[in-house]
C-alpha positions as CSV (number, residue, x, y, z in Angstrom):
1,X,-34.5,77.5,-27.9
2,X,-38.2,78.9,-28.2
3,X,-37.9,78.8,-31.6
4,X,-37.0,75.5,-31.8
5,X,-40.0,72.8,-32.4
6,X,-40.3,70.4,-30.3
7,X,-38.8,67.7,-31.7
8,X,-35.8,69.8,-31.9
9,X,-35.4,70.6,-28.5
10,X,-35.3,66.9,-27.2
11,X,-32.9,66.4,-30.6
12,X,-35.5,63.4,-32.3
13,X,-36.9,63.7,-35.7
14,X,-40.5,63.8,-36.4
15,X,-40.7,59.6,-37.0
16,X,-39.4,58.7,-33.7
17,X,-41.6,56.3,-31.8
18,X,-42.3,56.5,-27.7
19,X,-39.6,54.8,-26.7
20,X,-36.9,57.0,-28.7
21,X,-38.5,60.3,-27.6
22,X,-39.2,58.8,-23.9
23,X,-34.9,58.3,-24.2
24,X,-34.2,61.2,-25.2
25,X,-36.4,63.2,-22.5
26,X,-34.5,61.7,-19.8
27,X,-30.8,62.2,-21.6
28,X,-31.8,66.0,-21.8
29,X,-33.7,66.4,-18.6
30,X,-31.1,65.0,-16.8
31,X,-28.8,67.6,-18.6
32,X,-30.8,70.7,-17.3
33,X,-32.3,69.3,-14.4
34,X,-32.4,72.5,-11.8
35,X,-30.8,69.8,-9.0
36,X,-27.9,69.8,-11.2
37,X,-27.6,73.4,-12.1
38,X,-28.3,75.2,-9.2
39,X,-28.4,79.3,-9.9
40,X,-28.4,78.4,-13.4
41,X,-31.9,80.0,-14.9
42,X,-30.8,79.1,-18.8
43,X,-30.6,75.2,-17.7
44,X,-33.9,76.3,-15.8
45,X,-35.7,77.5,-18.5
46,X,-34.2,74.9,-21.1
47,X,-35.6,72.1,-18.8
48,X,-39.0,73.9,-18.8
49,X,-38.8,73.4,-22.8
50,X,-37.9,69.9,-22.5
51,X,-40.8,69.4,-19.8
52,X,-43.2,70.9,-22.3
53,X,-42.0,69.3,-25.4
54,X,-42.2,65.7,-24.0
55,X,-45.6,66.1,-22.5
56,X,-47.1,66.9,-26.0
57,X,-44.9,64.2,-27.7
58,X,-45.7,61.6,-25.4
59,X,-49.4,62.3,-25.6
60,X,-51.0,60.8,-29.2
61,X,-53.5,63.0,-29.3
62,X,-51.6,66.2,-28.5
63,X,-48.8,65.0,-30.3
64,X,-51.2,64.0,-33.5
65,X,-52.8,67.6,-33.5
66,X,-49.4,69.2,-33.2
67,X,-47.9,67.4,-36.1
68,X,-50.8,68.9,-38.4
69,X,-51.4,72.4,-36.9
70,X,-47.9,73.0,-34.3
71,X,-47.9,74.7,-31.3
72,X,-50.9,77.1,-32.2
73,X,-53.2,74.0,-32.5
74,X,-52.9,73.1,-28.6
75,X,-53.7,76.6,-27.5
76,X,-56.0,75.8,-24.3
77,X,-54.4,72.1,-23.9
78,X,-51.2,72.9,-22.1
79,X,-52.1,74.4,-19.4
80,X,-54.7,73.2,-16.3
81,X,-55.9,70.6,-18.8
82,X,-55.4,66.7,-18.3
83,X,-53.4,64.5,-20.2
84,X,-53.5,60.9,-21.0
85,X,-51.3,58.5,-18.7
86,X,-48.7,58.5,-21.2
87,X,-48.2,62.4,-20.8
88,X,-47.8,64.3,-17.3
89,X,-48.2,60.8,-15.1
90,X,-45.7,59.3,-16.9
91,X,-43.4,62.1,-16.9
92,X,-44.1,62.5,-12.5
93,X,-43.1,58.6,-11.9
94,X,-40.2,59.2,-14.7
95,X,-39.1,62.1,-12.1
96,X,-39.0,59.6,-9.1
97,X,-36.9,57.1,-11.4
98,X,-34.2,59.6,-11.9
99,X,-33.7,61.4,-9.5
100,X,-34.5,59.6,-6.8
101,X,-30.9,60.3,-5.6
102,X,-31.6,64.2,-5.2
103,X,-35.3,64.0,-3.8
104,X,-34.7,60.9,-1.3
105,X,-36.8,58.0,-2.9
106,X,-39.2,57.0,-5.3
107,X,-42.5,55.8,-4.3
108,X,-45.3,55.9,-7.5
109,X,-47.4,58.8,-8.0
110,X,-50.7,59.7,-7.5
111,X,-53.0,62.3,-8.9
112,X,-53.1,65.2,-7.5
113,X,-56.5,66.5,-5.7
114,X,-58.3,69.3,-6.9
115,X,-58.2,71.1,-3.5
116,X,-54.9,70.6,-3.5
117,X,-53.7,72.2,-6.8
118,X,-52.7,75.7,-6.8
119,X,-54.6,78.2,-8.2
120,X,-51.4,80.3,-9.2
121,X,-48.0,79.9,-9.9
122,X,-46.0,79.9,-7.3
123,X,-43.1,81.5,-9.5
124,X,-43.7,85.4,-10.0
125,X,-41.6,87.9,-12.1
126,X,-41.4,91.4,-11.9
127,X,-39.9,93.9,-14.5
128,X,-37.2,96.4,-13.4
129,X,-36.1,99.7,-15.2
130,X,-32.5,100.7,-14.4
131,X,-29.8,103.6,-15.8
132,X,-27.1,102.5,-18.0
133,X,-24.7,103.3,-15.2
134,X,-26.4,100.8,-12.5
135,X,-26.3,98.3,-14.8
136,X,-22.6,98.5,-16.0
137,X,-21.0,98.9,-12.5
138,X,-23.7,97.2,-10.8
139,X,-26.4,98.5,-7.5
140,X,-27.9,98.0,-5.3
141,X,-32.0,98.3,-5.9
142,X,-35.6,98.1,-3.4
143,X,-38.3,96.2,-5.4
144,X,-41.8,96.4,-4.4
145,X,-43.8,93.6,-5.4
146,X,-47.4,92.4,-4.7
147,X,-47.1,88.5,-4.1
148,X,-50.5,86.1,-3.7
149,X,-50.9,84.1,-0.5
150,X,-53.1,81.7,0.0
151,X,-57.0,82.2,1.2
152,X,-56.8,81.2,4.9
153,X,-60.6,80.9,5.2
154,X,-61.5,78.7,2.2
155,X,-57.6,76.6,2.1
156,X,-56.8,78.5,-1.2
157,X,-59.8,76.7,-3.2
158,X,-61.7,79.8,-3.6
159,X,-65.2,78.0,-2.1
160,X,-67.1,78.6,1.0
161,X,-64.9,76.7,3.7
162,X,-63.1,75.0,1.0
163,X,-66.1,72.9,-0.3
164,X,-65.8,71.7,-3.8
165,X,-67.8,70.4,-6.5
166,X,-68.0,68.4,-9.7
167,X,-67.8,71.7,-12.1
168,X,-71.1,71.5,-14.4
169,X,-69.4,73.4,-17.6
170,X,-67.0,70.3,-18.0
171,X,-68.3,67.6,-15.8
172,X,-65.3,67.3,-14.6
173,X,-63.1,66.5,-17.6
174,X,-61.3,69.7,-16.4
175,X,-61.6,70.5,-20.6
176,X,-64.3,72.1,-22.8
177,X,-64.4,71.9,-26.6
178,X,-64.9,74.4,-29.1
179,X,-66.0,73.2,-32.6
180,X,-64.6,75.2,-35.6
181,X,-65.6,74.5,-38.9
182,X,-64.7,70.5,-39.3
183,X,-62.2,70.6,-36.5
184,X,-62.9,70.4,-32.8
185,X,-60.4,71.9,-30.2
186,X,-60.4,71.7,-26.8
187,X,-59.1,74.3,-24.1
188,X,-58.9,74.2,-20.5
189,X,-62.1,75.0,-18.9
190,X,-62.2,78.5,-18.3
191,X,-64.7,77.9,-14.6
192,X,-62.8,75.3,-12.8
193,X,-59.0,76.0,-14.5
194,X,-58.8,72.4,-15.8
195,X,-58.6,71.0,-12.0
196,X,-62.5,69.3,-12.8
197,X,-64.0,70.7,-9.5
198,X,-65.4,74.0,-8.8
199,X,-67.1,76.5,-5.7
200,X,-70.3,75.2,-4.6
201,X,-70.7,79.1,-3.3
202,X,-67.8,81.8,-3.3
203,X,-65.5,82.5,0.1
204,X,-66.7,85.9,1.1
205,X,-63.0,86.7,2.5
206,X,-61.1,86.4,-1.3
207,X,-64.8,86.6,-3.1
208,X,-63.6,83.4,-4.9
209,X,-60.3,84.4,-5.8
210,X,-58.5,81.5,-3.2
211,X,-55.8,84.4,-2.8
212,X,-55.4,87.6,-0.7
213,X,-52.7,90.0,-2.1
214,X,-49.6,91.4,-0.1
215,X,-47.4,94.0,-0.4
216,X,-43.8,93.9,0.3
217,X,-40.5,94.9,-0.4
218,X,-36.9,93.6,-1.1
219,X,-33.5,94.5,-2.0
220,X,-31.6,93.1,-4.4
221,X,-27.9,93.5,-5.3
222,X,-27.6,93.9,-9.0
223,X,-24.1,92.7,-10.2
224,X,-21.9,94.6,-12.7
225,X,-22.6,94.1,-16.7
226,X,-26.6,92.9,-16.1
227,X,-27.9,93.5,-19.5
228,X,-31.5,94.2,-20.9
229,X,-33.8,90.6,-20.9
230,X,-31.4,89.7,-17.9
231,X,-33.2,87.6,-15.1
232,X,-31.8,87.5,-11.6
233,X,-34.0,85.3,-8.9
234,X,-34.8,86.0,-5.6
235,X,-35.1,82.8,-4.0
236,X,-38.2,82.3,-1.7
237,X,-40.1,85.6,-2.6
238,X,-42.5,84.1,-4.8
239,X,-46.1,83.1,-4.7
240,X,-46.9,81.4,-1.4
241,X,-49.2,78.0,-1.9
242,X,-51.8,76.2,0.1
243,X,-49.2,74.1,2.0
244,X,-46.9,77.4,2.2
245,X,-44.5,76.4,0.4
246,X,-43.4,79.8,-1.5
247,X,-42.1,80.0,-4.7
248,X,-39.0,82.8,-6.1
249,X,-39.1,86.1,-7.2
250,X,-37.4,86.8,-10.7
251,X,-36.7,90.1,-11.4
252,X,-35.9,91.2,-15.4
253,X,-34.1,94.3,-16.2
254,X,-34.5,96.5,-18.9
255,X,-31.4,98.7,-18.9
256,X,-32.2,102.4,-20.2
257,X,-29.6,103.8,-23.1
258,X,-27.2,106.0,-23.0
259,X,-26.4,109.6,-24.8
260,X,-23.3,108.7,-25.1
261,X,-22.4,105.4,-25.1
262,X,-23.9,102.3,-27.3
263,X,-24.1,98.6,-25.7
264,X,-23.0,95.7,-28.0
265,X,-23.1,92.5,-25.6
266,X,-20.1,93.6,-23.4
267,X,-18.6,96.1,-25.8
268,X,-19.3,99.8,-25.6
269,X,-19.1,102.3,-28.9
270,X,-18.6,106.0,-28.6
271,X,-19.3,108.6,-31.3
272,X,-16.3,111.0,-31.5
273,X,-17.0,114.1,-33.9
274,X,-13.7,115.0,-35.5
275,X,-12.9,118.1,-37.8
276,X,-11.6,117.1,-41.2
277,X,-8.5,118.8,-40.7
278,X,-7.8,116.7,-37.6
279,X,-8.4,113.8,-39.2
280,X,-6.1,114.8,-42.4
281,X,-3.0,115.7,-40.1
282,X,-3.3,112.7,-37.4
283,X,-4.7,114.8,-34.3
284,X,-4.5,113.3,-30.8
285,X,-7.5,113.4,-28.7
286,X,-8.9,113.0,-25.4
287,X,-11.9,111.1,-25.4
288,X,-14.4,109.6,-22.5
289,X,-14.7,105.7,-21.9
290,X,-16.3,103.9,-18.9
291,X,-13.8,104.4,-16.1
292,X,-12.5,108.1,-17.1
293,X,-10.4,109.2,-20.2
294,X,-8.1,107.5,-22.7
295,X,-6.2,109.1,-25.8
296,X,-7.1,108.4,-29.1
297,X,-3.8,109.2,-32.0
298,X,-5.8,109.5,-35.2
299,X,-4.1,108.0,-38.2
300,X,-2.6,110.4,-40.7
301,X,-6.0,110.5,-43.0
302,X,-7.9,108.9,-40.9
303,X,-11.7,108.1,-42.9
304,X,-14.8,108.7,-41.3
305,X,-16.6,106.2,-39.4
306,X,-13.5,104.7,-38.8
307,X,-12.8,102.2,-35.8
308,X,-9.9,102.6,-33.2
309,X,-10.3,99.5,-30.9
310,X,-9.5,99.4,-26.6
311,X,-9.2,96.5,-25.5
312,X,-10.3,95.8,-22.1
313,X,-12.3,99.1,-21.9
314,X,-15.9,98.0,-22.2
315,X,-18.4,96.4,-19.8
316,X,-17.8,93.5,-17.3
317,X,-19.0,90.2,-18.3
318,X,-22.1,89.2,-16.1
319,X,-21.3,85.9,-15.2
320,X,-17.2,87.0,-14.9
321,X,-15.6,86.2,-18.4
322,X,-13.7,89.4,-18.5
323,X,-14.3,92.8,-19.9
324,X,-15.4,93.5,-23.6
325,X,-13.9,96.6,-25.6
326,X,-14.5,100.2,-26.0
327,X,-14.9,101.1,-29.6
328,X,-14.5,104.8,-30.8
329,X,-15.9,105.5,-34.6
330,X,-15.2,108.8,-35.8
331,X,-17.3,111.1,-37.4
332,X,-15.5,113.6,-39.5
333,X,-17.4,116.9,-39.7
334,X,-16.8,119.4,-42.5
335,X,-17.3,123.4,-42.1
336,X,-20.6,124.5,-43.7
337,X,-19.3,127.8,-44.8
338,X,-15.9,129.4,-46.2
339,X,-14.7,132.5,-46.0
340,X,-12.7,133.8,-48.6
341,X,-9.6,133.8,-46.7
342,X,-10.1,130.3,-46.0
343,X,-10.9,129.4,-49.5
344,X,-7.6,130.6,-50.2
345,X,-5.5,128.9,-47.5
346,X,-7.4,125.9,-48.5
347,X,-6.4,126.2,-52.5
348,X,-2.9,127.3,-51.4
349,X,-2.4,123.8,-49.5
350,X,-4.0,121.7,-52.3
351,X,-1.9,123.2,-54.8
352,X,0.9,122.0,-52.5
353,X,0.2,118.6,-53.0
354,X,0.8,118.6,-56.5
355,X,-1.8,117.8,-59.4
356,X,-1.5,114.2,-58.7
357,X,-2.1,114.0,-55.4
358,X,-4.3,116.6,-55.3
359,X,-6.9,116.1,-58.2
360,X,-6.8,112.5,-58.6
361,X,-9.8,112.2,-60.2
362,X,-8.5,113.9,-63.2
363,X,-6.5,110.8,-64.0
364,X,-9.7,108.6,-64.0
365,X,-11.9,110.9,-65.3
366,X,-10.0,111.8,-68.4
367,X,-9.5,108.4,-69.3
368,X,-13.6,107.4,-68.8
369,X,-14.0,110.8,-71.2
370,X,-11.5,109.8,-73.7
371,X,-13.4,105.8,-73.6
372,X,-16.9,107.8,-74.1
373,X,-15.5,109.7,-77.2
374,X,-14.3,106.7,-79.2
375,X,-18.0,105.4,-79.1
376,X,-19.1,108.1,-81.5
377,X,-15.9,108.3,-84.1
């Protein structure tokens, strides 16, 4: 859905007006709202989309700026910066309109105080490394994670006992602008974080940070078939805020590979070297798969590269849609050298076969020779 623009993701064309994008915000944010999809982080993360394509679409400015340059064009806009009332207020008091009915009430909304806005998100998200084994039966792994928490001494604002002032670099606008060439661009100011207010002198306890840092560590049951890019969220082992409230821990895997055994989504290949003769008569072999041996019967002639499907054999779906297949692709080996003996035995059992069989190009040769020939008569 990243790769979608942002008209595309709330499903309007480019001429739509206000009122047709404003419609089609709610339709899909109602869709992927995280009250309604509880545990769900693709609706999660789809709703994040939708959040961020309606506050540029709903802005003129960001939305004009957009339309002639995309995405790369708002780089420093999107994220501390303010927005016009038909942007982020518009989208808050569209919140308490629809969903009134999972947060208790409406009531209109007010902008938020800079000693109140966090300085961090409270959402964090930690990378994990795990075997190809833990992640196809599943484990159960300690993480241990550095979280931020909130400067007692200066409330999380980062200023000696949380005193704040109008920030001089963007008088409060909360944005500075950078000229290049004949366009001007504007960013998020870099000294206040777009929140318009800055440290009148640094707290000495976080040196200005509005954070202390602490250690700690968690374990988390990693269920069968978690694949690489995978997400799995901790609930309440984020980022804790001003107010401590603490946000969730997501943890993304990146599954190591395997020697043996390749991962396609939920089905498994194996490489199984086979002698040429095997393959000619039809051998029968034992061969590995995830849960202990099966037997592979080789057709009569089987080709190299070859596929020979079991069904049912390959990795657990994640979310529990059943099991994918275990696909074995032979590689047919041939022997490098020949002994005389063997030379022989060999001729002997491809004279056995008859010239037809045996020298089949001879058929399709002679006739391409006898072709070439009559070109020169």
């Amino acid at each position: 859905m990243e790769d979608l623009s942002y008209y595309e993701i709330l499903e309007v064309s480019q001429t739509a007006d206000k009122t047709t994008i404003k419609k089609a915000y709610r339709t899909m944010a109602k869709k992927y709202h995280p009250d309604k999809n509880a545990g769900d982080a693709d609706a999660e993360h789809k709703f994040k989309l939708c959040n961020e394509a309606y506050q540029c679409l709903s802005d003129e400015k960001q939305k004009g700026i957009y339309d002639r340059y995309g995405k790369e064009g708002l780089q420093g806009m999107g994220g501390g910066g303010r927005r016009s009332s038909g942007g982020f207020d518009d989208l808050g008091s569209m919140f308490e309109d629809m969903f009134s009915g999972f947060s208790g009430g409406g009531g209109s909304r007010r902008r938020q105080n800079p000693a109140d806005m966090e300085k961090y998100p409270l959402d964090m998200n930690v990378d994990m490394y795990i075997s190809f084994h833990e992640a196809i039966f599943g484990c159960e792994k300690e993480i241990e994670f550095t979280y931020k928490k909130a400067c007692k001494d200066c409330k999380g604002t980062g200023a000696k006992n949380g005193k704040l002032s109008t920030c001089k670099d963007c008088q409060g606008q909360g944005q500075v602008y950078i000229k290049q060439g004949f366009m001007t661009f504007s960013q998020t100011c870099p000294t206040c974080q777009g929140t318009g207010s800055a440290a009148t002198d640094k707290c000495k306890s976080c040196h200005g940070a509005g954070y202390d840092e602490v250690r700690e560590s968690v374990t988390v049951k990693i269920p069968a078939g978690i694949d690489s890019d995978n997400r799995l969220r901790v609930s309440g082992k984020g980022n804790i805020g001003k107010r401590g409230s603490r946000g969730d821990l997501y943890v993304t895997f990146t599954v190591k590979p395997d020697k043996h055994f390749q991962r396609d989504g939920n089905d498994v290949y194996i490489a199984i070297p086979v002698f040429f003769t095997q393959a000619v008569a039809g051998d029968t072999l034992t061969i590995p798969s995830l849960t202990g041996e099966l037997e592979l019967k080789l057709d009569v002639g089987t080709r190299d590269k070859q596929h020979f499907t079991f069904r049912g054999e390959g990795i657990e779906d994640v979310h529990g849609h059943g099991k994918g297949d275990l696909i074995a692709q032979v590689d047919i080996t041939y022997p490098k050298k020949l002994r005389d003996e063997q030379k022989d035995m060999l001729n002997q059992l491809q004279e056995s076969f008859g010239i037809e069989e045996s020298k089949p190009h001879q058929t399709v040769l002679d006739s391409a020779i006898g072709t070439m020939k009559s070109w020169f008569k």
